[in-house]
OpenMM code with the backbone's topology and positions (N, CA, C; nanometers):
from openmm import Vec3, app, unit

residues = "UNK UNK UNK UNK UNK UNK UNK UNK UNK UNK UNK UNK UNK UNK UNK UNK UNK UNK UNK UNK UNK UNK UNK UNK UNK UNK UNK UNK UNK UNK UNK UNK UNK UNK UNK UNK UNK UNK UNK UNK UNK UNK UNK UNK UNK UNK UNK UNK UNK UNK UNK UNK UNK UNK UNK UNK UNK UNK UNK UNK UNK UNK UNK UNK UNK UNK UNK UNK UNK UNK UNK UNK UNK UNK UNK UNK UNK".split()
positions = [
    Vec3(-2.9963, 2.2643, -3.3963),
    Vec3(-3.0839, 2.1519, -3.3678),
    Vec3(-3.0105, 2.0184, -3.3692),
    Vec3(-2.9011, 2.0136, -3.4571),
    Vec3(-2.8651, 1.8766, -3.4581),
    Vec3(-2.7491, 1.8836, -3.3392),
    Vec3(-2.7545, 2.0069, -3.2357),
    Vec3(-2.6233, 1.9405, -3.1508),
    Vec3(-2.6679, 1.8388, -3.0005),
    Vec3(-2.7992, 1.9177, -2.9673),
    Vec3(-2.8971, 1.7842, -2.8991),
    Vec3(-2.9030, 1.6864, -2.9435),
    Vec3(-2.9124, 1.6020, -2.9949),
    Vec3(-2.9210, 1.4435, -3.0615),
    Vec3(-2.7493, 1.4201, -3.0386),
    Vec3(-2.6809, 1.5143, -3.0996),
    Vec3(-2.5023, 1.4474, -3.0717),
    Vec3(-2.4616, 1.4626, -2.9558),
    Vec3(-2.5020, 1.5679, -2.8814),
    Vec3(-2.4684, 1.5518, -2.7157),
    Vec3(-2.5204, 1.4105, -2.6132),
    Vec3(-2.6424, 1.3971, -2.6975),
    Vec3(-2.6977, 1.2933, -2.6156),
    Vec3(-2.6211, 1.1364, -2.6472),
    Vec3(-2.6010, 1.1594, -2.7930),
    Vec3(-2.5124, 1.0442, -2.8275),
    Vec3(-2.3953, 0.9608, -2.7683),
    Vec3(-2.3298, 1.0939, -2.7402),
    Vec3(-2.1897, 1.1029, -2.7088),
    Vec3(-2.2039, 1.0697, -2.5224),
    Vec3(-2.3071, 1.0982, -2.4811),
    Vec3(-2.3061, 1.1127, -2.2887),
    Vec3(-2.3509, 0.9731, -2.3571),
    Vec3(-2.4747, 0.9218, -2.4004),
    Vec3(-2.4371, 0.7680, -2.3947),
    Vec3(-2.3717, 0.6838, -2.4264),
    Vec3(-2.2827, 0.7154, -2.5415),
    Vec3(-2.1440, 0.6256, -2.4979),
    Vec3(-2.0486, 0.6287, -2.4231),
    Vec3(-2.0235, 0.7565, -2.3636),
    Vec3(-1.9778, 0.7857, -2.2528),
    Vec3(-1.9935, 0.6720, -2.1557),
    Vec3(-2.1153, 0.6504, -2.1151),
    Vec3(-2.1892, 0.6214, -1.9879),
    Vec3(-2.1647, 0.4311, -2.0394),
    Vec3(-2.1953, 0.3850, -2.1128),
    Vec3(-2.1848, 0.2390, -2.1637),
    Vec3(-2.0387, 0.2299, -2.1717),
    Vec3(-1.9795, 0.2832, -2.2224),
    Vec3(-1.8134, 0.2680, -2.2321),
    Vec3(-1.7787, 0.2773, -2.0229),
    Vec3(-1.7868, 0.3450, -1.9498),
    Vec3(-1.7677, 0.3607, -1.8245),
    Vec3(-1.8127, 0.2188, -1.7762),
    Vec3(-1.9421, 0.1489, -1.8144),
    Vec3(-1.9916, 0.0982, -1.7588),
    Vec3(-1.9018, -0.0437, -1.7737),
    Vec3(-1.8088, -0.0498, -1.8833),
    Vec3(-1.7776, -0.1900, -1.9611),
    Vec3(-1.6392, -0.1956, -1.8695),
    Vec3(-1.6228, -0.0940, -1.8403),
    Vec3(-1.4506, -0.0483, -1.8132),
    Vec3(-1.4454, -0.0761, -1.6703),
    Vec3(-1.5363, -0.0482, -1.5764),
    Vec3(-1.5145, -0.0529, -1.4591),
    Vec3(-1.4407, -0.1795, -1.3556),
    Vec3(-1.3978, -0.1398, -1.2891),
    Vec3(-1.2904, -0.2356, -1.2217),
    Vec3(-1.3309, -0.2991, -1.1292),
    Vec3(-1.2920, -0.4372, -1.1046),
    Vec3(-1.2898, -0.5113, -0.9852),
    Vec3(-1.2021, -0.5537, -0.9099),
    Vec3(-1.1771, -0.4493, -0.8483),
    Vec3(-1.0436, -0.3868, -0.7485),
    Vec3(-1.0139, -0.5962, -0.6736),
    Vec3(-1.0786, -0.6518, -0.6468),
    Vec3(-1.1176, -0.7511, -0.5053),
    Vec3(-1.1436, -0.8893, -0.6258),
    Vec3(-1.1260, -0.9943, -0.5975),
    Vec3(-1.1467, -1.0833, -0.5857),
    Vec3(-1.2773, -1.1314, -0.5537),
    Vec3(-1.3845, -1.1497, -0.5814),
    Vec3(-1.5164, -1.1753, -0.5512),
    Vec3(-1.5178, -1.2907, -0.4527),
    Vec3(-1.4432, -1.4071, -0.4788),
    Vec3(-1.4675, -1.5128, -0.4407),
    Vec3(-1.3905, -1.5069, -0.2870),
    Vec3(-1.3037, -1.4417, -0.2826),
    Vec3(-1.2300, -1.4665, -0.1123),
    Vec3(-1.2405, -1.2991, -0.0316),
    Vec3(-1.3783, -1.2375, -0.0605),
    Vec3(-1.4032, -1.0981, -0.0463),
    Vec3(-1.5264, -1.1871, 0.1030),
    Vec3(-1.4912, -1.1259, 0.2285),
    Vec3(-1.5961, -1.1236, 0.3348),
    Vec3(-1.6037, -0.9516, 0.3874),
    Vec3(-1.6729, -0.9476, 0.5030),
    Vec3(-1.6631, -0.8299, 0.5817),
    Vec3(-1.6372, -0.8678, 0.7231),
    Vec3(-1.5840, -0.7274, 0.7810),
    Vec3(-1.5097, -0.7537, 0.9296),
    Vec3(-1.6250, -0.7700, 1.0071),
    Vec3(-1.6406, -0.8402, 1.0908),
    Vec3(-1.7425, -0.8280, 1.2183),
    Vec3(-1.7437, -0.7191, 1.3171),
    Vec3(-1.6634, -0.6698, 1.2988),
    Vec3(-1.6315, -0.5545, 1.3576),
    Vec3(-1.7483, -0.4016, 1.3182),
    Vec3(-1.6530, -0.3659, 1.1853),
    Vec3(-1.6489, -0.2176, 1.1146),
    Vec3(-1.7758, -0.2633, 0.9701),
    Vec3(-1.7635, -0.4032, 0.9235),
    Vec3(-1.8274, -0.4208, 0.8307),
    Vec3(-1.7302, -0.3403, 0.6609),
    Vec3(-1.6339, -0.3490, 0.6672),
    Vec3(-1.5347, -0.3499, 0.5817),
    Vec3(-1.5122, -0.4047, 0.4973),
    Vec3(-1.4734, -0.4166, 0.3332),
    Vec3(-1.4419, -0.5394, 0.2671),
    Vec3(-1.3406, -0.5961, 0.2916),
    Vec3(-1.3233, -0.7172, 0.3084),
    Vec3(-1.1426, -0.7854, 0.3674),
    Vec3(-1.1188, -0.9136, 0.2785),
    Vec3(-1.0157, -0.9543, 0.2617),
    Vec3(-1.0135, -1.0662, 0.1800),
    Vec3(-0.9900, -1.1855, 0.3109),
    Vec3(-0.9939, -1.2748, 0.2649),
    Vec3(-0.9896, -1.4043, 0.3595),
    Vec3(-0.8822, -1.4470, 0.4267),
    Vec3(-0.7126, -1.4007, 0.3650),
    Vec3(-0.6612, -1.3654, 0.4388),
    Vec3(-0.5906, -1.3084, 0.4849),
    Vec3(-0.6554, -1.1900, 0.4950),
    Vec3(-0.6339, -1.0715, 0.6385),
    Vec3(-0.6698, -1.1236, 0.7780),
    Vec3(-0.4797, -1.0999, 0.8699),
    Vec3(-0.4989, -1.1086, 1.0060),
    Vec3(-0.5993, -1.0020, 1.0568),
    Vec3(-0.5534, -0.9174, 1.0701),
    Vec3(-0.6257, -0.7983, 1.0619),
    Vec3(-0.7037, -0.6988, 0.9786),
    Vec3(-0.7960, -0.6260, 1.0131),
    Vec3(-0.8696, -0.5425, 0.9422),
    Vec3(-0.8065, -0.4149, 0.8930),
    Vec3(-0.7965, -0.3708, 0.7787),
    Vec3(-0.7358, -0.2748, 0.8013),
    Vec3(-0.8021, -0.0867, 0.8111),
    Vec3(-0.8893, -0.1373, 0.8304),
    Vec3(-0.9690, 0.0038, 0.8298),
    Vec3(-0.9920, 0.0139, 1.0014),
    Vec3(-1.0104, -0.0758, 1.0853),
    Vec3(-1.0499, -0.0639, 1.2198),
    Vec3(-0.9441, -0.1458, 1.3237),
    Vec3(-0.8710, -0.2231, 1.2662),
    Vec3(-0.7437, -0.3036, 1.3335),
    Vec3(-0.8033, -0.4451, 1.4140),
    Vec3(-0.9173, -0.4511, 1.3776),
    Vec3(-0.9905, -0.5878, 1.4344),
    Vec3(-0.9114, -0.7155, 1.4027),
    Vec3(-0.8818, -0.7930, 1.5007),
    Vec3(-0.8160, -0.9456, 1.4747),
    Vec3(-0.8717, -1.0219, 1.4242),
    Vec3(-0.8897, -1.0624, 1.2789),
    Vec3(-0.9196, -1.1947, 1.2607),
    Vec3(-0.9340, -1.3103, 1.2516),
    Vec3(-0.7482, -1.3224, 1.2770),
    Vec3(-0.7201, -1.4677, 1.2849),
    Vec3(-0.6588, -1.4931, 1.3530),
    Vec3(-0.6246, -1.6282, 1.3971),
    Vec3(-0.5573, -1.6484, 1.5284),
    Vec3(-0.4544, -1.7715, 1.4792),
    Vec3(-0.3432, -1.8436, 1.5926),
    Vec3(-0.2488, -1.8961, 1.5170),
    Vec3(-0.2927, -2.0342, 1.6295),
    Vec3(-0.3568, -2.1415, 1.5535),
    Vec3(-0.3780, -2.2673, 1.6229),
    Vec3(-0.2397, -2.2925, 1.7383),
    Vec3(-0.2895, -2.3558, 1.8340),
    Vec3(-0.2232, -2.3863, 1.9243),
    Vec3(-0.1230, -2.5200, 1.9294),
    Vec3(-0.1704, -2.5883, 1.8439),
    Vec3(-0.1407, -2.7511, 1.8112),
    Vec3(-0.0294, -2.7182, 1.6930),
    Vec3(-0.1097, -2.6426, 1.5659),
    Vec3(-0.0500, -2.7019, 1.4173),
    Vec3(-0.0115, -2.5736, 1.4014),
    Vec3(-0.0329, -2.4697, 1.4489),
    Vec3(0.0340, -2.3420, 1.4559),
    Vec3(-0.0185, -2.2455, 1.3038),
    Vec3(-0.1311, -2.3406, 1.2426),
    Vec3(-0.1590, -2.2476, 1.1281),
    Vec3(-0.2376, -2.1256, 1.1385),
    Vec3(-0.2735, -2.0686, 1.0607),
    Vec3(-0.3510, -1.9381, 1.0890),
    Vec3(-0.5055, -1.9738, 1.1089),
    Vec3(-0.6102, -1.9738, 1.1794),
    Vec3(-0.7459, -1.9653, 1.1675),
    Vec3(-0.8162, -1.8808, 1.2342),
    Vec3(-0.9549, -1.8802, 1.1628),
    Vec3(-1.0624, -1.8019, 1.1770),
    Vec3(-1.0575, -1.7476, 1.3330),
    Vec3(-1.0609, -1.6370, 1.4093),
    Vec3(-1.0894, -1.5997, 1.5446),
    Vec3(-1.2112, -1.6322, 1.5711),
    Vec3(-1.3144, -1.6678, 1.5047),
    Vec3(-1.4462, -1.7156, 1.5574),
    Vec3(-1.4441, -1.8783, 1.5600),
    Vec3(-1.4068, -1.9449, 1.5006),
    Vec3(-1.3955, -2.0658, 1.5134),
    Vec3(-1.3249, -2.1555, 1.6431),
    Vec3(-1.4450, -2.2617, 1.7059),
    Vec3(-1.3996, -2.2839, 1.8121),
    Vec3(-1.2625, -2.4426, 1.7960),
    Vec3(-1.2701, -2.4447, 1.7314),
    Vec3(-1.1875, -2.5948, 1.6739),
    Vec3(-1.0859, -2.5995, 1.4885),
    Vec3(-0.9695, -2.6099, 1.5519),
    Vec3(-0.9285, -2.5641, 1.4217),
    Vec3(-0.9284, -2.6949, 1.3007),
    Vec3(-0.9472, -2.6556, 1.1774),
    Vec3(-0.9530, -2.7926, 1.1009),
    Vec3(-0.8531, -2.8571, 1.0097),
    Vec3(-0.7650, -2.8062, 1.1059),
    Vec3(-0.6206, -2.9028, 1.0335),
    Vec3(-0.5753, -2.9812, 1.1381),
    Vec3(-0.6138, -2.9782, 1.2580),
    Vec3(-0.6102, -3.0709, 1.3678),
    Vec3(-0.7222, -3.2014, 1.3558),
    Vec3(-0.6739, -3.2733, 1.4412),
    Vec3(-0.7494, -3.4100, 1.5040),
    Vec3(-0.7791, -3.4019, 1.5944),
] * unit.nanometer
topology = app.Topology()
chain = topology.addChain("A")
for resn in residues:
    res = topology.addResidue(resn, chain)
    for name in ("N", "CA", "C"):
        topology.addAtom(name, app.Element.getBySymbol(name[0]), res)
């Protein structure tokens, strides 16, 4: 009788200990998704790497890296 009550004990610290431990592989704050595949990507990735989608492009003027959706880059004038 008393090994029900210690099994149950033990799977819940199990389960709270797992829960404390778990990892945050990513960066929360510079974490988007591809427009593409819908992927996690960090902000800056040229490319996607699960589907090979382009993300960024290399300004024409200042030659820095920006957004492929963006029509105007903002390190220019």
């Amino acid at each position: 009788m008393m090994l029900i009550p210690l099994i149950i004990a033990i799977a819940l610290l199990y389960f709270v200990t797992m829960k404390n431990n778990s990892c945050d592989c990513y960066d929360t704050d510079s974490i988007s998704k591809c427009n593409k595949c819908g992927s996690a990507i960090k902000d800056d990735y040229i490319y996607c790497p699960k589907c090979r989608e382009k993300l960024k492009k290399r300004c024409e003027k200042c030659e820095k890296m920006i957004d492929i959706t963006w029509r105007r880059c903002p390190f220019c004038e």
